[in-house]
C-alpha positions, -999 to 999 in steps of 0.1 A, spaced: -627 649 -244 -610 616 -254 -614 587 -230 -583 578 -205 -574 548 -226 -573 564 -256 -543 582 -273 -542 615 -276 -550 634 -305 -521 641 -331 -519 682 -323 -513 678 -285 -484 656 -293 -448 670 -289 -440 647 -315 -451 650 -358 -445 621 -383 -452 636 -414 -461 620 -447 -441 623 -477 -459 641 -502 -456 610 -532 -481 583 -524 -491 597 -486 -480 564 -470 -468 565 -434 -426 570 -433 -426 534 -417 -402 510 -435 -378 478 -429 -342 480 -430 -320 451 -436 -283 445 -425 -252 419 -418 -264 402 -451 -303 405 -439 -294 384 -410 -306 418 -391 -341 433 -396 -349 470 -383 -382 491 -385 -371 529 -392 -395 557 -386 -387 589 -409 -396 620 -413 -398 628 -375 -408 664 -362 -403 679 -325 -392 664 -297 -379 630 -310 -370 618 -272 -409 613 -260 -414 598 -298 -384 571 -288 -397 566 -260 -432 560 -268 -425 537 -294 -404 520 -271 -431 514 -250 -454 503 -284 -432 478 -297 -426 466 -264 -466 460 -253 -472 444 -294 -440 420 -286 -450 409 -253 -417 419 -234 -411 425 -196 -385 450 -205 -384 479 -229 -372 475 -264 -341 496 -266 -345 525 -297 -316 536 -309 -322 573 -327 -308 585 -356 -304 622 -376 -342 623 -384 -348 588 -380 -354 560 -352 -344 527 -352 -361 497 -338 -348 459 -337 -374 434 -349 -402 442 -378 -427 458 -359 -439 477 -395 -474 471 -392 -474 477 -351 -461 513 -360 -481 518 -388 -513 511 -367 -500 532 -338 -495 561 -357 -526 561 -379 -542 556 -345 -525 588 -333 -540 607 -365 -510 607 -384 
């Protein structure tokens, strides 16, 4: 059993990131818009339910910024999208996860 602090291991998760098959790196990447005046982290490549995954990173990005209130995720057809770049947060989170 895995301590009460820890995180879960990957196959009790209702959530999968998978990796792409080219290179094996995690789907985590920054997106630019409004003439790069706008940075976004997207996480790709999402399996399951990709409501607790929102809502988890959410609560990730939120805890590695600091923030009283909850970063808002905004979820996309097989993506999420984050404000800020939080790349290496969500990297570490999911490699942490066993991804």
């Amino acid at each position: 059993p895995h301590a009460a602090d820890a995180p879960p291991p990957a196959a009790e998760l209702p959530f999968r990131v998978s990796r792409p098959p080219a290179g094996q790196f995690l789907p985590v990447y920054s997106k630019y818009v409004a003439q790069r005046s706008v940075t976004l982290t997207v996480v790709r490549r999402i399996e399951g339910d990709v409501d607790v995954c929102a809502d988890e990173l959410s609560r990730v990005v939120t805890a590695s910024t600091g923030g009283a209130r909850l970063v808002p995720v905004r979820k996309r057809l097989g993506s999420i999208e984050v404000p800020g770049n939080h790349v290496r947060d969500v990297r570490h989170w999911l490699a942490s996860l066993g991804f």
